[in-house]
Each structure stands twice: as structure tokens, then as C-alpha cells.
PATORRO-242832 format. One record per residue (C-alpha): residue number from 1; x negated, y, z negated; chain. Coordinates in Angstrom, 1 decimal. Layout:
N
ATOM   pos        X        Y        Z   unit
ATOM   NUM        X        Y        Z      A
...
//
This chain:
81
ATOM   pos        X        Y        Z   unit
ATOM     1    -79.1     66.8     -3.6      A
ATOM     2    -80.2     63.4     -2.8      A
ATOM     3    -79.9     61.5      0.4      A
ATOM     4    -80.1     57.2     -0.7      A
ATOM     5    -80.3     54.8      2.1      A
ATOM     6    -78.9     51.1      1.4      A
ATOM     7    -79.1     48.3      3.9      A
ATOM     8    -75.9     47.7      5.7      A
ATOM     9    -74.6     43.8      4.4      A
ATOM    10    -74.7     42.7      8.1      A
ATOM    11    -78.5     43.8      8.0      A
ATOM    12    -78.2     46.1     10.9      A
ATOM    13    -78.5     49.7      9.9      A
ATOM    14    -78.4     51.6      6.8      A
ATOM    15    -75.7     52.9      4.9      A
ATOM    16    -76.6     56.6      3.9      A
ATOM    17    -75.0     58.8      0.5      A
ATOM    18    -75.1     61.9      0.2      A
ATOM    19    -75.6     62.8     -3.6      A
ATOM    20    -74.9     65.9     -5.4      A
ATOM    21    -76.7     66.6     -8.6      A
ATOM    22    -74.2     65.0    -10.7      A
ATOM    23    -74.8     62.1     -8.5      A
ATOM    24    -71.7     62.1     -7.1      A
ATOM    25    -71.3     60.9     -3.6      A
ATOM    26    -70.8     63.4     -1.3      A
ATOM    27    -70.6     62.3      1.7      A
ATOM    28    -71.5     58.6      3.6      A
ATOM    29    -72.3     57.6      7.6      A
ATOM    30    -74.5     55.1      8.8      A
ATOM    31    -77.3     55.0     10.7      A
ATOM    32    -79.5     52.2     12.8      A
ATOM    33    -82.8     53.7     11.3      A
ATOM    34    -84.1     56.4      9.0      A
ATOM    35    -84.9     58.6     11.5      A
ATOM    36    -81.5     58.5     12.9      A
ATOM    37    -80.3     59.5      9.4      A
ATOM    38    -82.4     62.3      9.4      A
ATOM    39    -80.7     63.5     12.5      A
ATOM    40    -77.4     62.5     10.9      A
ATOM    41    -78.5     64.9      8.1      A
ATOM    42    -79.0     67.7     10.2      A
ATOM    43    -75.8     67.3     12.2      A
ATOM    44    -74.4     67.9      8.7      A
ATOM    45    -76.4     71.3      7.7      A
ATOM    46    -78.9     69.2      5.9      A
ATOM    47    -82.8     68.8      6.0      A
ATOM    48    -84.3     65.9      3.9      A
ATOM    49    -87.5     66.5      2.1      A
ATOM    50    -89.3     63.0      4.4      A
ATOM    51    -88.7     65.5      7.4      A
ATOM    52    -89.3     68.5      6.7      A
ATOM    53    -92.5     67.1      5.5      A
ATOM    54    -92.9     64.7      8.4      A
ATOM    55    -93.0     62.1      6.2      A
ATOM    56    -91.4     58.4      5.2      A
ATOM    57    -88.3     58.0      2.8      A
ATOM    58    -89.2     57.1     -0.5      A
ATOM    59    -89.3     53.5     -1.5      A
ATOM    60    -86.3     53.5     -4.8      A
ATOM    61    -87.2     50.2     -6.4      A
ATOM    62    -90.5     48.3     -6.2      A
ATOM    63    -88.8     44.6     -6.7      A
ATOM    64    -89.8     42.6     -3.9      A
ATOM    65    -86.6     42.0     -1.2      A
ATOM    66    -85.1     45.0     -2.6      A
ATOM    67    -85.3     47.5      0.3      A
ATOM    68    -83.7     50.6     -0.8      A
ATOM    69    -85.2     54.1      0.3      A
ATOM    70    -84.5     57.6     -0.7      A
ATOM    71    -85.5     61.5     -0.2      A
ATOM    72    -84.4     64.9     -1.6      A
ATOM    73    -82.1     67.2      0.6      A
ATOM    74    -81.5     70.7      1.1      A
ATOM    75    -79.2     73.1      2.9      A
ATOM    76    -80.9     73.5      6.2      A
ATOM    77    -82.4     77.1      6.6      A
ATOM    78    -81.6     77.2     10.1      A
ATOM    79    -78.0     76.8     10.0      A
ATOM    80    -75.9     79.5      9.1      A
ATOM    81    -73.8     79.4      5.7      A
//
């Protein structure tokens, strides 16, 4: 799975997919940061890769005023199935 953040069209947050390997959405939610996302991730029974690893999202494109940012998912290990 694939977690892809998009800024919001008002510019205040970040609209966050959920992508399965098919690249199918999932799920959606927002968030006011990436770091709220990740938390938004875990209340789901998610971990992305950026925290697990204590680390930034990804940058997705490198054209300039493009700001789209993503990171690999997983089931979170310490939630029960």
C-alpha cells in the first residue's frame, strides 16, 4: 500500500489516499500536516514507511510548484488483526 498526500485546493491541509496495490483508493481523510497524517494512519491500523523510519514523506514529482508527497504503508504490527 501507498499513502499519497495532495495539497487541499484551499491550501490549508493535505488531502491524504490510501492506495492499494492496484492503486485503487482505499480510503481518504485530511490532515493539517504530514505528521498529523501519520497519526491519522495509525488511527486506521496503519504505519507509513516516513515513520517508522523517522523520516520525511517522499517528494512525488520534482516540477517546481508541484508539491505532492508520498510514503509506503503497512499493516501496523501493533494492532491486532
Amino acid at each position: 500500500m501507498y499513502a499519497v498526500a495532495l495539497p487541499d485546493t484551499a491550501g490549508h491541509g493535505w488531502n491524504i489516499s490510501l492506495l492499494g496495490g492496484d492503486g485503487e483508493v482505499r480510503e481518504s481523510f485530511t490532515a493539517t500536516d504530514l505528521e498529523e497524517a501519520d497519526s491519522g494512519l495509525q488511527q486506521r491500523g496503519y504505519l507509513s514507511m516516513a515513520s517508522a523510519m523517522g523520516r520525511d514523506w517522499e517528494r512525488l514529482t520534482a516540477r517546481r510548484g508541484e508539491n505532492r508527497h508520498g510514503t509506503p504503508v503497512f499493516r501496523d504490527p501493533g494492532e491486532p488483526l
